[in-house]
LUMGU-885570 format. One record per residue (C-alpha): chain; residue number from 1; x, y, z. Coordinates in steps of 0.5 Angstrom, whole numbers. Layout:
R  ch    i   east  north     up
R   A  NUM      X      Y      Z
...
***
This chain:
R  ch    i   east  north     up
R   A    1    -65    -27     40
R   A    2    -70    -32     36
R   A    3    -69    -29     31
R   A    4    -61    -30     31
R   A    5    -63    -37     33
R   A    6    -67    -37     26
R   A    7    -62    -35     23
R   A    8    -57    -39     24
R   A    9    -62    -46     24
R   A   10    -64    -43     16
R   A   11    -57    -40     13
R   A   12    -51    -43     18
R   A   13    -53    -50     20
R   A   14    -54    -52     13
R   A   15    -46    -50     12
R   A   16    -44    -56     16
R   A   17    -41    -63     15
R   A   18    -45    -69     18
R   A   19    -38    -72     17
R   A   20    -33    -70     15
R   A   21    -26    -73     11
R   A   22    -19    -73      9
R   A   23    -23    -70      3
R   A   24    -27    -64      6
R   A   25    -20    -62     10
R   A   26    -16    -62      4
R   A   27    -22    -58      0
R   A   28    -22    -53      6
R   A   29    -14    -52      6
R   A   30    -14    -51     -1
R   A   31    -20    -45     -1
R   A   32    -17    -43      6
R   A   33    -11    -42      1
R   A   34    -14    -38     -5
R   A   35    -17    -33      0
R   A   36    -11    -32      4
R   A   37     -8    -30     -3
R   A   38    -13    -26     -6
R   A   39    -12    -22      2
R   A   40     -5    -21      0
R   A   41     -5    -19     -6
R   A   42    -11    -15     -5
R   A   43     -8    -11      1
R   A   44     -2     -8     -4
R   A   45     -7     -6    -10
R   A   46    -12      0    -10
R   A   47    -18     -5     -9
R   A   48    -17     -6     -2
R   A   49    -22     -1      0
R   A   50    -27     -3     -5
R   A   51    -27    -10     -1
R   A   52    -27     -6      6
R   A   53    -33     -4      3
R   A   54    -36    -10      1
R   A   55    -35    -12      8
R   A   56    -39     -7     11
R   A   57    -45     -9      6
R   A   58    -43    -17      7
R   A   59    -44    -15     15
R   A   60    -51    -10     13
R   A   61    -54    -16      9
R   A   62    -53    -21     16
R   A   63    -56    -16     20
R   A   64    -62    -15     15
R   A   65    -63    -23     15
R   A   66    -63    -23     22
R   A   67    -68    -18     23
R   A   68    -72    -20     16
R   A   69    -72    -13     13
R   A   70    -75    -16      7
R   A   71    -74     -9      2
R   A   72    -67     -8      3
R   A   73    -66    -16      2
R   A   74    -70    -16     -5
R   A   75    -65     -9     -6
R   A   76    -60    -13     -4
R   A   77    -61    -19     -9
R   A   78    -64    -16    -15
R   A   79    -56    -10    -15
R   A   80    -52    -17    -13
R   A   81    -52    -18    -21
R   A   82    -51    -11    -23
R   A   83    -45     -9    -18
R   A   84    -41    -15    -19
R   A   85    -41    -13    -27
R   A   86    -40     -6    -24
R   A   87    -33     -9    -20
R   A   88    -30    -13    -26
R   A   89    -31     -6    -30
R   A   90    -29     -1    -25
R   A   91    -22     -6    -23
R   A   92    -21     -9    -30
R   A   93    -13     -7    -29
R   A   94    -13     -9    -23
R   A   95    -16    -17    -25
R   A   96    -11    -17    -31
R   A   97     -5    -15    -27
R   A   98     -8    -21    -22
R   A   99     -7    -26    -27
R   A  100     -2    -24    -32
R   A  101      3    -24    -23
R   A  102      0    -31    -23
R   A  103      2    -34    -29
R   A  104      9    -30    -28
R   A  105      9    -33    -20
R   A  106     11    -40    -17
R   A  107      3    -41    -13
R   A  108      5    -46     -9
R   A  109     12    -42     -7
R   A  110     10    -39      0
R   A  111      8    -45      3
R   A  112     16    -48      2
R   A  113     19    -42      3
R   A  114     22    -42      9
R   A  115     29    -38      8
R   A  116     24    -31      7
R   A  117     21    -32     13
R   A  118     25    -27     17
R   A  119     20    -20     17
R   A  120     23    -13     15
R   A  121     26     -9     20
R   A  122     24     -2     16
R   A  123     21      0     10
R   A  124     28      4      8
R   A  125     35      6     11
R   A  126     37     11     15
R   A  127     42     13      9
R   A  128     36     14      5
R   A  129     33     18     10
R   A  130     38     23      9
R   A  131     40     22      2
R   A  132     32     25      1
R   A  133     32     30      5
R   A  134     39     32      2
R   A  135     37     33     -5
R   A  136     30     36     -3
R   A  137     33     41     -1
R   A  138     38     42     -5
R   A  139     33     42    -11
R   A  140     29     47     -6
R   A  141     36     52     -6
R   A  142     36     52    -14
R   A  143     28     52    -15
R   A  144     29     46    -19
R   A  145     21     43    -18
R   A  146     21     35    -17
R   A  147     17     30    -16
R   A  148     18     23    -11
R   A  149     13     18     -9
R   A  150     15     13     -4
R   A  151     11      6     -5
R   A  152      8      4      1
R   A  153      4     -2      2
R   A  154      0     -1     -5
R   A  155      4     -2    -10
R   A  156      5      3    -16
R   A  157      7     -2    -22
R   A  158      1      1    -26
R   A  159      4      8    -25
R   A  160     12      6    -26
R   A  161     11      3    -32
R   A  162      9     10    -35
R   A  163     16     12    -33
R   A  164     23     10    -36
R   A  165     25      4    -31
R   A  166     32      6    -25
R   A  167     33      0    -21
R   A  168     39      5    -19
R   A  169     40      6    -10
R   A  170     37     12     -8
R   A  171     42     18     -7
R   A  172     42     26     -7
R   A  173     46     26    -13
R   A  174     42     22    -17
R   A  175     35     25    -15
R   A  176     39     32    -17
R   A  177     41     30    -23
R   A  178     34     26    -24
R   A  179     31     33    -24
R   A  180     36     38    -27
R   A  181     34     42    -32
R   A  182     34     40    -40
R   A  183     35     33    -38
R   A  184     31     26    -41
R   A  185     29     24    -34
R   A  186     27     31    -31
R   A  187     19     31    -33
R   A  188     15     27    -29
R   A  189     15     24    -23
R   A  190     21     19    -19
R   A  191     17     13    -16
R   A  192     21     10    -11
R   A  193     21      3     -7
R   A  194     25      2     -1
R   A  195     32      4     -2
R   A  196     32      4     -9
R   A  197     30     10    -15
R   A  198     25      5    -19
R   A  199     22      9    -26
R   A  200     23     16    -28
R   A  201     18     21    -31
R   A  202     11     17    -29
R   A  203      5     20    -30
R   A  204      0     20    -24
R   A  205     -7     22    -23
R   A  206     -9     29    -21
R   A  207    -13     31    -16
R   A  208    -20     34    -17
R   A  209    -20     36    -10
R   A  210    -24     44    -11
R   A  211    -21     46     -4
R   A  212    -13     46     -6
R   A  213    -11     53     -8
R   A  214    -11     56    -15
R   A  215     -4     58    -15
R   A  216     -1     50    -14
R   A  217      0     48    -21
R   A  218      0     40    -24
R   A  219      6     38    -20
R   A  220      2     39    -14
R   A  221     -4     36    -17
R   A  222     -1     30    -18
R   A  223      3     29    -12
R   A  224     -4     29     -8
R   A  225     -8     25    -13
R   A  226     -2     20    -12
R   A  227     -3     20     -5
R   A  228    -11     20     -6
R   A  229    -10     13    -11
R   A  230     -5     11     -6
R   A  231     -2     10      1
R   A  232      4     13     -2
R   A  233      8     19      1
R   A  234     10     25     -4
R   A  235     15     30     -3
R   A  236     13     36     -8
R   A  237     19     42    -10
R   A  238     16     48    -12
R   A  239     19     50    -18
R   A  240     17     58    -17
R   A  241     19     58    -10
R   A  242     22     53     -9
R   A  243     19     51     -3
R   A  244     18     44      0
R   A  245     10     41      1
R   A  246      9     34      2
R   A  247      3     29      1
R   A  248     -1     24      5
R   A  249     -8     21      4
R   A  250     -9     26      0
R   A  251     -8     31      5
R   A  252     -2     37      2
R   A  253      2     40      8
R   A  254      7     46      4
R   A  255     13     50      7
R   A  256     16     44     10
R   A  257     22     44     13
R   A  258     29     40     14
R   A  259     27     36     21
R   A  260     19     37     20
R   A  261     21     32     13
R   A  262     27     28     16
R   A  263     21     27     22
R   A  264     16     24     17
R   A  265     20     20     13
R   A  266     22     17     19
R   A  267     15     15     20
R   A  268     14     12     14
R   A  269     21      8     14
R   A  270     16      4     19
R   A  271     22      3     23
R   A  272     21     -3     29
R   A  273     27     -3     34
R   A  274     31    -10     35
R   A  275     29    -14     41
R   A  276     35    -14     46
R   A  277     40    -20     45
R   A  278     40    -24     51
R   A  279     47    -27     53
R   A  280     48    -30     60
R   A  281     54    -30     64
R   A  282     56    -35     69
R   A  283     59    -34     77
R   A  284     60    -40     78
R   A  285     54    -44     80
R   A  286     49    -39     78
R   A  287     47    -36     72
R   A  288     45    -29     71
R   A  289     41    -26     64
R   A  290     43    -20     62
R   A  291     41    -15     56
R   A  292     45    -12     51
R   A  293     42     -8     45
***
C-alpha cells in the first residue's frame, strides 16, 4: 500500500491543476476530442490490435513503477524510442491514409451532426443474406471459384483499391456474373460493404498458416489471410470441387452448407431486434399500455 501511495504522490498528483480555469476546460475538452478521434478511427483500421497491446505494456509500466522494478523501467525507456520509430514504419499506410481522411473530412462535423445520430439496426439486409447465399451456391452448382469478403468493423479501403471500383446493390445475378468465366471482373476477390458490391478483382494477403492443408490453393489462402489481417467474413467456392468454405479470425471452415451459411451471415448481419412500440388505449379514466411489435 505504500507504494501505490508513493506513486501517485510522485507521478498522479503533479498531473493536477491548483486551479482551474475556463482555459484548462476548453483545453481538456479539445484533447478529450482528439483522443475519442483517434479511438474511432483506430478501431476501423488493422492498428487496433497494436494499441491493444501498447495498452497492456502502458498498464505493465505502472505496476512496474508501483512496485520499483528498476531493470524493467530502464528497458522500458531505453525501447520507448525504438518502438515508437518502429510503430510509424511498421503503420506508415495506416498514418498516411489517417491524414489524407482529415484533410478530406469535416473534423468538427461530429459534433454538429445530430441528423446522423440514429444507430444501425443491421449490418445488412435480410435480402442481402439471401441474395448471397443464393449465388454461392449457384457459382458452387457450376464450379465456378469465387471469392467475397464482407467489411465488418475494419475497413478494407487498402485492399478495395486494388480492384476496380462497383458501387452497385448486392444480388445473386451480379455476384454470377461477377465470377463467370472469361469475364474483365472474375479474378480476384469482390469486397462487399453493407448492401452493396464495392470493388472487384482486389488482391488480398495470403496466408502463411503451415497448418492449412496443401490441396487448398490461393484462392483460399487469400481468403483467411483476409480474415487474419482483418475481422472480415469470406466466403470462398472452390473452383475444383465446387464446394463451399468460409473464413473467420482466420479460422477456414469447408463444406458448408446452405443453412450453416445463412445462419453465419446472420450473425455478422449484427442484426438487433427494435424495442416494442408502445401505444396507449383509454377506457374511460383509465389509461392501459400495451406493447405492439
Amino acid at each position: 500500500m505504500e507504494a501505490i501511495k508513493t506513486f501517485f504522490q510522485d507521478y498522479m498528483v503533479r498531473l493536477m491543476p491548483s486551479k482551474l480555469n475556463l482555459t484548462d476546460v476548453l483545453e481538456i475538452i479539445i484533447i478529450a476530442f482528439l483522443i475519442y478521434t483517434i479511438i474511432q478511427w483506430v478501431k476501423t483500421t488493422r492498428a487496433w490490435a497494436l494499441m491493444r497491446g501498447v495498452a497492456i505494456l502502458v498498464i505493465f509500466w505502472i505496476a512496474a513503477s508501483v512496485l520499483n522494478f528498476h531493470v524493467i523501467l530502464w528497458i522500458f525507456a531505453n525501447a520507448l524510442s525504438v518502438g515508437i520509430t518502429a510503430i510509424i514504419i511498421v503503420f506508415q499506410p495506416e498514418f498516411r491514409k489517417a491524414l489524407e481522411q482529415m484533410g478530406k473530412k469535416n473534423i468538427v462535423g461530429p459534433l454538429f451532426n445530430f441528423g446522423d445520430s440514429k444507430e444501425k439496426i443491421e449490418r445488412f439486409s435480410d435480402h442481402t443474406v439471401e441474395e448471397l447465399v443464393r449465388a454461392t451456391f449457384e457459382l458452387a452448382k457450376t464450379k465456378t471459384g469465387a471469392l467475397m469478403v464482407i467489411e465488418e468493423e475494419v475497413l478494407l479501403t487498402e485492399f478495395e483499391q486494388t480492384g476496380i471500383n462497383v458501387d452497385a446493390v448486392i444480388s445473386s445475378q451480379l455476384l454470377i456474373n461477377i465470377f463467370e468465366h472469361n469475364t474483365p471482373l472474375h479474378d480476384g476477390a469482390v469486397i462487399l460493404r453493407g448492401n452493396r458490391v464495392a470493388a472487384a478483382t482486389c488482391y488480398l494477403p495470403l496466408s502463411d498458416n503451415m497448418r492449412l492443408s496443401k490441396e487448398l490453393g490461393t484462392r483460399h489462402r487469400a481468403g483467411v489471410g483476409i480474415s487474419e489481417a482483418t475481422d472480415s467474413f469470406t466466403i470462398i467456392v472452390s473452383e475444383e470441387t465446387g464446394k463451399v468454405s468460409i473464413a473467420k479470425g482466420g479460422e477456414l471452415i469447408r463444406s458448408v452448407d446452405g443453412d450453416y451459411l445463412r445462419a453465419k451471415l446472420t450473425e455478422v448481419q449484427k442484426k438487433v431486434e427494435r424495442e416494442p412500440k408502445k401505444i396507449k388505449l383509454w377506457k374511460g379514466k383509465n389509461k392501459n399500455e400495451k406493447y405492439i411489435n
